[in-house]
N, C-alpha and C positions, 0 to 999 in steps of 0.2 A: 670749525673744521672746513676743510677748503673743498672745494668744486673737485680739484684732482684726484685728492685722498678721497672721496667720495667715492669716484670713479673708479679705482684702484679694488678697493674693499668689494665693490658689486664683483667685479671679477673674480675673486678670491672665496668668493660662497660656494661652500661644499657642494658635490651632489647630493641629492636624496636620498640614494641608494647607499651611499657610500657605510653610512652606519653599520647596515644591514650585514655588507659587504667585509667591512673591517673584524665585526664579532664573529662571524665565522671565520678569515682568517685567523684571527687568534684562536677560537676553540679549535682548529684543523692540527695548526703549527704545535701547541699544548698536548694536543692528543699523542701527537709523534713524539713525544718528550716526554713526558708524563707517566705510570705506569696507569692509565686512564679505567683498569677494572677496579681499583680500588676506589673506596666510596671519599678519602678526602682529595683524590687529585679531580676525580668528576669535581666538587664542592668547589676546589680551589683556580680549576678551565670554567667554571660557569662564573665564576667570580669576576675572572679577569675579563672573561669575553660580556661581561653585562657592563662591565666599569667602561669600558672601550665604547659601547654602544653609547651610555649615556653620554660619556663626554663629547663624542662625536655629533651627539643630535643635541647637546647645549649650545654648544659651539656654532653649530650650523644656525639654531632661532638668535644667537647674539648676532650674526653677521647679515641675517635676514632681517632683523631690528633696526640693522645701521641702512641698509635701502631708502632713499625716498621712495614715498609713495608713487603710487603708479600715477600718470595724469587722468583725470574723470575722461576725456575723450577718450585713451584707449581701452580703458576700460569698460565703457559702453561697446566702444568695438571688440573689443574680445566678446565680449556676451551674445552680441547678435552672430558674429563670428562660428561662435561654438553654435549657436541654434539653428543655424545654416547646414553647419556638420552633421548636426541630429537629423534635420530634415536628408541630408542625402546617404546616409548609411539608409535609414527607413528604406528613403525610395531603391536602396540596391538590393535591402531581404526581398522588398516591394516584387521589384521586376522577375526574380527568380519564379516569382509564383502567377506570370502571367504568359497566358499561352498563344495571343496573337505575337505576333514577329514585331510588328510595327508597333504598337503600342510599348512593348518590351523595349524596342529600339528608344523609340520618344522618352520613357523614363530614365534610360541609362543616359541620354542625353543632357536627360535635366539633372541628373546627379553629377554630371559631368561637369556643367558650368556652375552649379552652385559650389563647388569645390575648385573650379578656379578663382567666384565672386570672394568665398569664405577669403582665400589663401590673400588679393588684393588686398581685402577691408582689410586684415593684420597687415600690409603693408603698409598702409595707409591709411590711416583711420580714420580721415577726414570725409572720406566716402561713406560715412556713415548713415549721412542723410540720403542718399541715394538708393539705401538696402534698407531702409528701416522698415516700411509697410512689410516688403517681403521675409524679412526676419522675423517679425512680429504677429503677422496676419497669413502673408501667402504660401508660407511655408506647410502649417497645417491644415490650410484648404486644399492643396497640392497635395499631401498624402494621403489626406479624407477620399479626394476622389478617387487617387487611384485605388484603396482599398476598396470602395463602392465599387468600382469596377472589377476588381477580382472575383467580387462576391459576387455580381451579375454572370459572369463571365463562368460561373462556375456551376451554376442554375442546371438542372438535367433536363429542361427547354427554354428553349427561349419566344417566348412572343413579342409580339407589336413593341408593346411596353418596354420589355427587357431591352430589343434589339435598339430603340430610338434613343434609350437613356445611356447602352455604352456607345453608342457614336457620338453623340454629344459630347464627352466624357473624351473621346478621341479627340476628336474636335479642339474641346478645350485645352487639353495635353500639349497640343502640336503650336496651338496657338500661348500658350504660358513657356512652350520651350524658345521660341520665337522673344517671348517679351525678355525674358531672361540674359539674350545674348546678346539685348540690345541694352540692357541692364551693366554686362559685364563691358560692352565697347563703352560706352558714357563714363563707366570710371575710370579709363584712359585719357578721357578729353583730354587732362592736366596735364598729363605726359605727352599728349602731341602736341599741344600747345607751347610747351614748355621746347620741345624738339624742336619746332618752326620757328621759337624767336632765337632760339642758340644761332640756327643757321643761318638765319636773316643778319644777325650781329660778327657772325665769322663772314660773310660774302661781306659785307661793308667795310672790314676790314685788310680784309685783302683785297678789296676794289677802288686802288691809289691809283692818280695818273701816274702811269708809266710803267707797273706795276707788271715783274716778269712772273709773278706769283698768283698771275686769276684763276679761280678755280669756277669749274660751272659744276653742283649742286644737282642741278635738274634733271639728272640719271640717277640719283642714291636710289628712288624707289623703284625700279623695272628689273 
């Protein structure tokens, strides 16, 4: 089987829903035709709308069968991918429930960039190495505290103790959302680098003697 026809088939895979989708229309369209209070036209709408479902979802696992598999790289990055997402929904129940400003702020922040980090790695998924401590490791340390901190913050006093351990806990916050966006510029490097030698290889080209065509470059970014 060739490369193209391969190609072809991947596109041509059903929805998921579609099943679903299909046996209710036919039980709907059946029902309006049918005299549907009698107990053999019920028999005979479930009959049809179940035959419909199945074929539908055989059909769908043959054409999911003919897929290559997915490459081991992106499928590490989907995983860390998805654990990323876990981590930022958490931190956005998270923030609802916390009553400083600024702290609330600094969470919604980091739920911010982990959902741009998440959305890159699926573009990319060579970035993988660059997100992996924090998919694996900093994600649940990052919710750990912030939940410490709610529960501090919730105390009906606060002492010495209490008061040293959520600033810390601030602290940290303010300083993990900092690492974070220095996290998500770094998985760009490829892409500005990638930018800078296009440019460099178009100015070289258009910079022939005699050349009515020179372009200067050196304003794109202002």
């Amino acid at each position: 089987m060739s490369k193209e026809m391969t190609s072809k088939e991947q596109i041509k895979v059903l929805p998921a829903g579609l099943p679903f989708i299909a046996a209710g229309a036919v039980w709907f369209v059946l029902a309006l035709i049918l005299p549907i209070y009698k107990l053999y036209a019920i028999i005979l709408t479930a009959a049809i709308a179940a035959a419909a479902f199945i074929f539908l979802t055989a059909k769908r696992r043959q054409q999911l069968a003919k897929l290559p598999p997915a490459p081991p790289v992106k499928v590490r990055a989907e995983e860390m991918s998805k654990k990323i997402d876990l981590c930022r929904e958490t931190l956005l129940n998270q923030q609802k429930q916390i009553k400083n400003t600024a702290v609330s702020s600094s969470v919604g922040s980091i739920a911010g960039t982990m959902d741009l980090i998440a959305d890159e790695l699926e573009r990319d998924p060579k970035d993988r190495n660059k997100v992996r401590k924090l998919a694996n490791h900093y994600t649940s340390m990052i919710t750990g505290l912030v939940d410490k901190y709610i529960q501090l913050e919730s105390q009906s006093t606060e002492g010495e103790n209490i008061r040293n351990s959520m600033e810390r806990i601030e602290e940290g916050l303010s300083g993990a959302d900092e690492a974070l966006k220095r996290i998500l510029d770094d998985m760009f490097s490829d892409d500005a680098m990638e930018v800078s030698a296009d440019i460099t290889v178009l100015e070289q080209l258009l910079k022939t003697e005699g050349s009515e065509n020179k372009m200067d470059f050196s304003g794109l970014d202002k």
